[in-house]
C-alpha positions in Angstrom: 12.9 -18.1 105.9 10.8 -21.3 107.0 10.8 -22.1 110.3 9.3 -25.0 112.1 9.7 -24.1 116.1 9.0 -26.9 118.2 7.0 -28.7 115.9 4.3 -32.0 116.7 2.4 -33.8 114.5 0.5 -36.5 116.2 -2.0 -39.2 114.3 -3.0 -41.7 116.1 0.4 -43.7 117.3 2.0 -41.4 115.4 3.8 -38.9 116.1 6.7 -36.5 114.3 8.9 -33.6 116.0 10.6 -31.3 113.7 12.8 -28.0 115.3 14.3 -26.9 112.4 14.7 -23.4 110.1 15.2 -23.6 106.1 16.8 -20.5 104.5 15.2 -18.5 101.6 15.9 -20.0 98.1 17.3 -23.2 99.9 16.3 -26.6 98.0 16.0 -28.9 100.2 15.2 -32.9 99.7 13.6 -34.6 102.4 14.5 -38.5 102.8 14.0 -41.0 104.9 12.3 -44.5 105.5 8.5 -45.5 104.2 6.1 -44.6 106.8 8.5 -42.1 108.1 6.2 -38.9 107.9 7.7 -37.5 105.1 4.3 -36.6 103.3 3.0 -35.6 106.7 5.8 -33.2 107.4 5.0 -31.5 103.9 1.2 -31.6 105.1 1.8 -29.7 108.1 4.2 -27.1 106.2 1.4 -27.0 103.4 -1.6 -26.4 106.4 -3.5 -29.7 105.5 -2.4 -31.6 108.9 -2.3 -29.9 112.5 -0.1 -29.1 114.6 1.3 -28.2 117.7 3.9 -25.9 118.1 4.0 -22.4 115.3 5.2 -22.5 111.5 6.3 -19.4 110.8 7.4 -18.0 107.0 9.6 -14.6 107.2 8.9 -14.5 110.8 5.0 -14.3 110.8 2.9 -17.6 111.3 1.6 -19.3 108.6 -2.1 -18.6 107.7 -4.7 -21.4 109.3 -6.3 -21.5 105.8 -3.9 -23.1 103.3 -5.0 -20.9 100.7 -3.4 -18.7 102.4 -0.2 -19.8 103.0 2.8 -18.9 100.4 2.7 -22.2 99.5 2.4 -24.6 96.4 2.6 -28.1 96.5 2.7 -30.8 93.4 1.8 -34.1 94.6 2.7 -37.7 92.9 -0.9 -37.8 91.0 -0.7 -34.2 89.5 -3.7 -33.5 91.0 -5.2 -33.0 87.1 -8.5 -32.3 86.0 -9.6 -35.1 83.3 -12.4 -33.1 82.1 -10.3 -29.9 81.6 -8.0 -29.2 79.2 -4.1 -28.3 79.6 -4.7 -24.5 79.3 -7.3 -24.7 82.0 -5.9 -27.3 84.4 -3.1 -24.8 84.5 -5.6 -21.6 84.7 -6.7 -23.1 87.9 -3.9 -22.0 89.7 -5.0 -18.1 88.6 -8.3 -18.5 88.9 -10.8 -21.8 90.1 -13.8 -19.6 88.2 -11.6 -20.3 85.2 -12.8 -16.8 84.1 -9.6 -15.2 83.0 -8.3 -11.2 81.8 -5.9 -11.2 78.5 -2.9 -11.0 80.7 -3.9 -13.9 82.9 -4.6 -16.2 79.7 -1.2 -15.2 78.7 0.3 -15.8 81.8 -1.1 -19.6 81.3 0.0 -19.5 77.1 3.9 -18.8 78.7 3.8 -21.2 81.6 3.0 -23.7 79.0 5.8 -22.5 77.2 8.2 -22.8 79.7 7.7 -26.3 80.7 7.6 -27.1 76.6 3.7 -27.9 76.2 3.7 -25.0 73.1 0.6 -26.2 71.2 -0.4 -28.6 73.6 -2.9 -26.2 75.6 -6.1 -27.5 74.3 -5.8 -30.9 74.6 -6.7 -33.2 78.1 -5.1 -35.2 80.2 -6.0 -38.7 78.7 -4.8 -37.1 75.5 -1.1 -36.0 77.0 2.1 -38.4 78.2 2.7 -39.1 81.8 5.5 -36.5 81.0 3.2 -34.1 79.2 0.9 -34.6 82.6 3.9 -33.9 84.6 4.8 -30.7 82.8 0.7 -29.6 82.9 1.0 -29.6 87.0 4.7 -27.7 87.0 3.0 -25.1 84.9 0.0 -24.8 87.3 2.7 -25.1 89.9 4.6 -21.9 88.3 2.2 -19.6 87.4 0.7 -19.7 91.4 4.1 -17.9 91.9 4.5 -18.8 95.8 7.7 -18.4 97.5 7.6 -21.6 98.9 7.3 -25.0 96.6 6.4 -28.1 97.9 7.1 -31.9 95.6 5.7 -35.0 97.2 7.4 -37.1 94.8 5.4 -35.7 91.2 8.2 -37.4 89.1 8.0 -41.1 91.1 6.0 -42.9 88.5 8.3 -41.7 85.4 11.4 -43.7 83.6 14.5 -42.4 85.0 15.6 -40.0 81.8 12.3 -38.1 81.7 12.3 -37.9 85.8 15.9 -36.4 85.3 14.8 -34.3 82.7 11.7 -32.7 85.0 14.3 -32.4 88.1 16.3 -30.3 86.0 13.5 -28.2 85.1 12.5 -27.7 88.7 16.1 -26.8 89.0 16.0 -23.8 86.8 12.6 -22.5 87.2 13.1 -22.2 91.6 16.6 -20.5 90.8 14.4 -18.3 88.0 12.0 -17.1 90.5 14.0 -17.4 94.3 11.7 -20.0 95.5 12.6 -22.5 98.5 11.7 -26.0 97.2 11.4 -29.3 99.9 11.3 -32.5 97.7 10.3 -35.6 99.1 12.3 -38.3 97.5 12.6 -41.9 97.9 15.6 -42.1 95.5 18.8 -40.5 97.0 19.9 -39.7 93.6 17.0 -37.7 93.2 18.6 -34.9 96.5 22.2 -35.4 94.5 20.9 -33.9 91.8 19.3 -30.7 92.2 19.2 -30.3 96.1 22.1 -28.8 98.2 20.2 -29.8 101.8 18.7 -32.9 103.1 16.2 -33.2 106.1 16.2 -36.8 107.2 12.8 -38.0 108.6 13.6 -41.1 110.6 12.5 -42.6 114.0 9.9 -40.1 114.8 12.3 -36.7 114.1 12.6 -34.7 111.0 16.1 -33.2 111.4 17.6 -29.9 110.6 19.1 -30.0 107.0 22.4 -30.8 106.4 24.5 -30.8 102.8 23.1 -33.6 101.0 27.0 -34.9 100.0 27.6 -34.9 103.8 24.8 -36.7 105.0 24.4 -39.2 102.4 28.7 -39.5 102.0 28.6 -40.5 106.0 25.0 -41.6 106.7 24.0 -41.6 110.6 22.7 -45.1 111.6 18.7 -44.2 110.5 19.6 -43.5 107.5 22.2 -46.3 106.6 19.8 -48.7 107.8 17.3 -47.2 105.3 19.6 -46.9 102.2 21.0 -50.4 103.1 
């Protein structure tokens, strides 16, 4: 179980509470406005941005190093090596020395597999579709094996059939493996799909989730405001 307990992020002017607990194997999308803090709030959770107040994960607080932390986060750029090849851009998340056992290279050859990049492993990223790209950072995503999976919007920049198409994946491989998964959306659709539990981010608060039908069915005034 994640749990934020009296929770402050402050930068500057701004500033973002969160009191909130998210259960094991819970996916949760987190919405809200443009500026909101929804990045942040995955920063903190991740170990990149302090904060006041504890973060705790199965009742024991997070780690200060993020390395440490059971956590694995996929951000909007893919964070991919262009020098690299698939295979190794998704090694990393074994090994940065890139020196690898038998079992570990084929723990890389089936996480390729799994997000359909069979054959793909030696070429780079210039070489491979936004898609393929996409697919290259779930793999390193999956093989880290974390119980905790963080998505700052990896899909934002694809068209909506191949974005649908990767949510679904997601879908499957956290139900696979029991991870919790918080998605930062912009697109509401996005938490109808594969997420049972929002967390709105709005006016300086990051709310406790609530079912995604409810809250987006009967929006409170934030978020009507922000879906328009």
């Amino acid at each position: 179980m994640l749990r934020l307990e009296n929770v402050t992020i402050t930068q500057g002017k701004f500033r973002l509470s969160a009191d909130l607990t998210v259960a094991d194997g819970a996916r949760i999308a987190v919405i809200g406005p443009s500026g909101a803090g929804k990045s942040t709030l995955l920063g903190a959770i991740a170990g990149f941005v302090p904060v006041t107040g504890q973060i705790t994960w199965s009742g024991q607080a997070m780690a200060q190093d993020p390395g440490a932390r059971p956590v694995t986060i996929l951000f909007q750029d893919n964070n991919l090596f262009p020098h690299l090849t698939a295979f190794d851009n998704v090694a990393l998340g074994l090994k940065p020395s890139l020196r690898l056992r038998s079992a570990e290279r084929k723990a890389v050859q089936d996480a390729l597999t799994r997000v359909g990049l069979t054959g793909l492993d030696a070429r780079r990223p210039a070489e491979l579709s936004g898609g393929q790209q996409s697919r290259v950072a779930l793999a390193r995503t999956l093989i880290r094996a974390r119980p905790l999976v963080l998505l700052d919007e990896p899909f934002a920049a694809l068209g909506p059939a191949l974005k649908a198409e990767m949510l679904a994946l997601v879908a499957e491989i956290v139900a696979e493996t029991g991870a919790t998964l918080l998605m930062v959306s912009h697109d509401v659709a996005d938490a109808r799909a594969i997420c049972d539990e929002t967390v709105l981010v709005a006016d300086g608060v990051a709310h406790a989730p609530r079912p995604t039908a409810q809250l987006l069915d009967n929006p409170p005034p934030e978020l009507r405001a922000y879906l328009g």
